[in-house]
N, C-alpha and C positions, 0 to 999 in steps of 0.2 A: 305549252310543253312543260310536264316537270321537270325539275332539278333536284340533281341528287343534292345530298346535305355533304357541305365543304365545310371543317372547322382549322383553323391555324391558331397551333398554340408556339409559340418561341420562349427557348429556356435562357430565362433570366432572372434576377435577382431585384429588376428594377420593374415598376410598372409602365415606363416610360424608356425600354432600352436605345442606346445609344450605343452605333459601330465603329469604331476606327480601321485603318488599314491595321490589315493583319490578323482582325479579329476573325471567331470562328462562329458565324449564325446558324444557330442549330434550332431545332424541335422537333416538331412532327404534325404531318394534316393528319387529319381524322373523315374518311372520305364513307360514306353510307350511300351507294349507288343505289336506283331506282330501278334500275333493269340490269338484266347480265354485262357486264365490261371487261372487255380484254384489256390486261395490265400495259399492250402495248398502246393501247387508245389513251393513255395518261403522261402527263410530261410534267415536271414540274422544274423550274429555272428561276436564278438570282435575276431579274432583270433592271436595266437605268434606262433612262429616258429622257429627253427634256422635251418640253412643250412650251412655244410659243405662239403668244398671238397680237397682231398689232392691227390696229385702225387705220384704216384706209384712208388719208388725210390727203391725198389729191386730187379732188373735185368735192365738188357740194353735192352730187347725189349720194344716194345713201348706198353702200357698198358692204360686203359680210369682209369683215376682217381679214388678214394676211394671217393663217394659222400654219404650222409647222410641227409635226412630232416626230421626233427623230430618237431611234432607239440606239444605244451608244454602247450600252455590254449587256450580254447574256452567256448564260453559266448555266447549262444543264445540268440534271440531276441523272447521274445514269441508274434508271431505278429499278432495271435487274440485279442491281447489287443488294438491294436493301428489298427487296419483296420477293427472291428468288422460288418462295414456297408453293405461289400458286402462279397460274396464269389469267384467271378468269374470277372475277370478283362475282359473287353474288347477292343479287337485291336486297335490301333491308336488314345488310350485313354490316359493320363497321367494320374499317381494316385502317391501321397507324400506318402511317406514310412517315419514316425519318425523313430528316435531311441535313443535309449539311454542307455550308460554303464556306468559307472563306474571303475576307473583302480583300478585294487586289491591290497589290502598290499601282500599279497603273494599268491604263486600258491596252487591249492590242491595236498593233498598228493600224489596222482596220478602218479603228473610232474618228483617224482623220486623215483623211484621204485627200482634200484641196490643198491647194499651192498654200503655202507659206513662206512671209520674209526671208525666215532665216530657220536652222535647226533649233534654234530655243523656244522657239512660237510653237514649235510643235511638240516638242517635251512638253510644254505649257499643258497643249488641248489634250494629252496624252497624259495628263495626271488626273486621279477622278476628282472631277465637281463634287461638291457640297451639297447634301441637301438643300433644296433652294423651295420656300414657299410650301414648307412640310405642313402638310393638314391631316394628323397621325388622330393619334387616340387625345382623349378629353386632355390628356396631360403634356402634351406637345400643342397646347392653344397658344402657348406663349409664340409673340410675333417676331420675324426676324429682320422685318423692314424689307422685305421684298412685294416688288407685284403681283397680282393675281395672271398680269399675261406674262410671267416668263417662271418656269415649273424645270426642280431636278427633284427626279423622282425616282427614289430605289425600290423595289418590291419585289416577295416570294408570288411566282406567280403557278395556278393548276391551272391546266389546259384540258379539256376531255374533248376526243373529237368522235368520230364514227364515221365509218365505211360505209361508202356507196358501192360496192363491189366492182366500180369500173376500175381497172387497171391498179386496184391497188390504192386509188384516190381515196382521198375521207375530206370531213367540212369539222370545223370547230365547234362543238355544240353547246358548250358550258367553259365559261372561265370564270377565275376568282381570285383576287389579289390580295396581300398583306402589304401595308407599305413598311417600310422599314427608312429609320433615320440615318443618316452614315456620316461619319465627321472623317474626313480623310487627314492622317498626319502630313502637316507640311513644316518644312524650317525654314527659317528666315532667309529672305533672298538679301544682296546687297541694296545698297540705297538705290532708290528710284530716281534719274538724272532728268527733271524737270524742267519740260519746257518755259520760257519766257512767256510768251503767250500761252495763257489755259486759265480755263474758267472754275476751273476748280481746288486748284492749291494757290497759295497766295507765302513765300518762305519771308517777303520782306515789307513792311505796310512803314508810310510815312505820315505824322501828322503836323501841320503848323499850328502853334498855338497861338492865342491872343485874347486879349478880355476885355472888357469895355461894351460901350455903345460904339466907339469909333476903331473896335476891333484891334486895338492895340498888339502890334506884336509881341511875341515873347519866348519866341523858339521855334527850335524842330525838334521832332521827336521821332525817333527810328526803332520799331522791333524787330530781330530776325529772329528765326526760328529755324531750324535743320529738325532732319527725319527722326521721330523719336525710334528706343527700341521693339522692337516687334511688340503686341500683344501676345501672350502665350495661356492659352486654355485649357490648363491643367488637369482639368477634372470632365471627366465624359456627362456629369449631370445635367441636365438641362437649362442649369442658370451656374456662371463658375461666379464664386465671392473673394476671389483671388486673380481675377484676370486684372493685370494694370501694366503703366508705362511711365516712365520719367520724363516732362518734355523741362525742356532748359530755353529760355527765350532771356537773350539777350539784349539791351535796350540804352539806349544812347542820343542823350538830351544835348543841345546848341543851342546856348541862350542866343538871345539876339541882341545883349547888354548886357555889363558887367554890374554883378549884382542880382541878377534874374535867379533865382532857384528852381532846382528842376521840379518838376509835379510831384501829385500824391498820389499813391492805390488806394482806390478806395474798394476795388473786388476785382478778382480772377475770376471767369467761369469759362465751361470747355465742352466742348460738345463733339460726339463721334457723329461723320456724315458717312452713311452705307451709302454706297452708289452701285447701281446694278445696271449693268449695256446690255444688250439683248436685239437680235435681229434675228431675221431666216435666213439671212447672207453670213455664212460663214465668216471671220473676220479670217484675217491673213497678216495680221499685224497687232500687237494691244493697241484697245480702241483710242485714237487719236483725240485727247483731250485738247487742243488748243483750239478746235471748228467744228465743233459738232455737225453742222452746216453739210459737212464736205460726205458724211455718212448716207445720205440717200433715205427717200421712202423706206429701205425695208430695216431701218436698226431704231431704235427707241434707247429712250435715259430713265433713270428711276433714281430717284434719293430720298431719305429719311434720316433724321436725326433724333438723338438721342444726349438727353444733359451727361457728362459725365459726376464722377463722383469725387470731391477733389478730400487727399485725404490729411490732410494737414494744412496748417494754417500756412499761407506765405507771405512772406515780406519783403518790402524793399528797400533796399540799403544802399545810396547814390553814395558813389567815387569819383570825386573831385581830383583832374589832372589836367596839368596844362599842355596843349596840343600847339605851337608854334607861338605867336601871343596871345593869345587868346584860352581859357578855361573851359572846358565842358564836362558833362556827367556820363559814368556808365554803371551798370549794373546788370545785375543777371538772376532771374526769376526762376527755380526751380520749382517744380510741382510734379506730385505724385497722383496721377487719375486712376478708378478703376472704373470697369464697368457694369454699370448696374443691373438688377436681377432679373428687372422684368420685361428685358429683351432677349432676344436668341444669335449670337454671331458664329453665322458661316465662314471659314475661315476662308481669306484672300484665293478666290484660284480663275484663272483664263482658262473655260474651254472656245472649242468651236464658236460654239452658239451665245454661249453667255457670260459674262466676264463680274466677277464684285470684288471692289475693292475699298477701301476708308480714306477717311480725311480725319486729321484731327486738326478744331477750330478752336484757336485760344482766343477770349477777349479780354482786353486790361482797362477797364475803368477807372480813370482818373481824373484829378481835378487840378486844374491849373494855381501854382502858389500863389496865394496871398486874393484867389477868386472865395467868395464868401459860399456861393452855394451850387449846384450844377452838377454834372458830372460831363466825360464826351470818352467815348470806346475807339480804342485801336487795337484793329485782330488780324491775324495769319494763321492762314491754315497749310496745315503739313500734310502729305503722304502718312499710312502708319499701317503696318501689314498684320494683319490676324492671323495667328499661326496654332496649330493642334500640335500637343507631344505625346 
């Protein structure tokens, strides 16, 4: 069968555009049918999507995967408004097709229909997802640390169908998609109240120290760490060079003998961990970090990480106070991270289907006093929210 010739131009300034809520996606197809077509045989709509797909990991025969796609918002074009001139397109004709949406503050109630916990879990699946695992134009190659089986997908979509003359019926003959990238604005929610058990934040790490061949003691060492503040990504580009966060980790040494001094820094480093949950079983709660276990066949984990960029030097400055009889050290480590260019972050959002959120992992490499060479690392990792404005 031919196809007619479908062109999608969208008006922007960027080669690479980028939507937020609120914005207004405009252009125009450029549509050259191959045969006569009634303007009502043509549809064109903003559509979202997510697609997942997971591997069938119970039994050892070989099974086709658990795929799901599930359409989440669609936005018609009503496009007797904007073609009102003819009704009947003719062949090896060009005719401009506007259009024009608008990205939504949120989806309709529609988008989530299963039970959930509570009313927040559903405002949650009720704000739009992020593009997730955008595979756009050569200029959106930049990766965002997502799967290939879990997909949020925005797109201008043309549909052309044709009439079988039963009853009015027609079949889809030709369709054609634009994907389009969309960063939905979100503000920082309150802190995250962290389970004791969970495999993925860690707010407080202990280390004993000792040196020798006979492991001599010579303390405890304690970091904690609390939620830093949001990440905030200023800029709609495709890499922001001003996204960053203050983390503050404080750190509190107990000799094990009077006389003991507390260790040295010998380096900071910090790393953002993306984590992506994804199943075809809707969640009904945010996904349960402390058992992954307890989620079943049909939901799956994804993480990646990335160095951050620390942007000034830090130091550490031990405060000698006495605590009953006894002496110990404390101090407090501020640092400023941002994040680097040649990733892409989706900002923090729970839907239905697929959930991403960060971890930020400090480690403190130190050397124990008066030890000659060596080094040993204690790290916590934090909750840390990605936020669009």
């Amino acid at each position: 069968m031919k196809f007619s010739d479908v062109e999608f131009v969208v008006n922007s300034s960027s080669d690479a555009p980028i939507f937020k809520t609120s914005d207004m996606i405009e252009g125009e197809i450029i549509f050259t049918p191959h045969q006569e077509t009634n303007i009502e045989d043509i549809s064109i709509t903003f559509k979202g999507r997510i697609r997942i797909e997971l591997e069938n990991m119970n039994t050892h025969v070989a099974l086709p995967p658990n795929r799901l796609l599930k359409p989440f918002l669609s936005m018609k074009l009503p496009i007797y408004d904007y073609c009102w001139d003819t009704n009947t397109l003719k062949p090896g004709k060009s005719y401009r097709m506007p259009f024009k949406f608008i990205v939504p503050e949120e989806l309709p109630i529609q988008a989530c229909q299963h039970q959930c916990t509570n009313h927040q879990i559903q405002q949650e699946h009720l704000q739009l997802p992020a593009s997730l695992s955008y595979r756009g134009t050569q200029a959106h190659k930049i990766h965002d640390m997502s799967p290939e089986m879990a997909e949020v997908v925005y797109s201008i979509n043309f549909a052309l169908r044709q009439r079988n003359g039963k009853a009015g019926r027609s079949k889809k003959i030709q369709e054609a998609t634009h994907p389009v990238h969309i960063l939905p604005t979100r503000n920082e929610h309150p802190p995250i109240l962290v389970p004791r058990k969970n495999n993925y934040y860690r707010l407080r790490a202990e280390k004993s120290l000792s040196t020798g061949l006979l492991r001599h003691s010579r303390g405890q060492l304690a970091a904690c760490c609390a939620q830093p503040p949001a990440i905030q990504l200023q800029s709609l580009q495709p890499t922001n060079t001003d996204a960053s966060t203050s983390v503050k980790i404080d750190l509190r040494f107990d000799p094990s003998h009077s006389g003991q001094l507390p260790p040295i820094l010998l380096a900071a480093e910090f790393q953002l961990r993306a984590m992506t949950f994804f199943g075809v079983e809707a969640w009904q709660d945010y996904p349960d970090l402390s058992d992954i276990s307890t989620w079943g066949s049909r939901r799956e984990f994804w993480s990646d990480y990335v160095a951050l960029t620390l942007n000034h030097e830090i130091k550490l400055d031990w405060k000698a106070q006495e605590e009953g009889d006894r002496m110990i050290f404390t101090s407090r480590i501020e640092a400023c991270v941002s994040l680097p260019t040649h990733r892409r972050y989706p900002p923090t959002f729970h839907s239905c289907l697929v959930s991403r959120v960060y971890a930020l992992k400090a480690t403190l490499l130190y050397r124990v006093h008066g030890q000659a060479r060596g080094s040993s690392p204690i790290s916590v990792s934090v909750p840390v929210e990605i936020c669009a404005t």
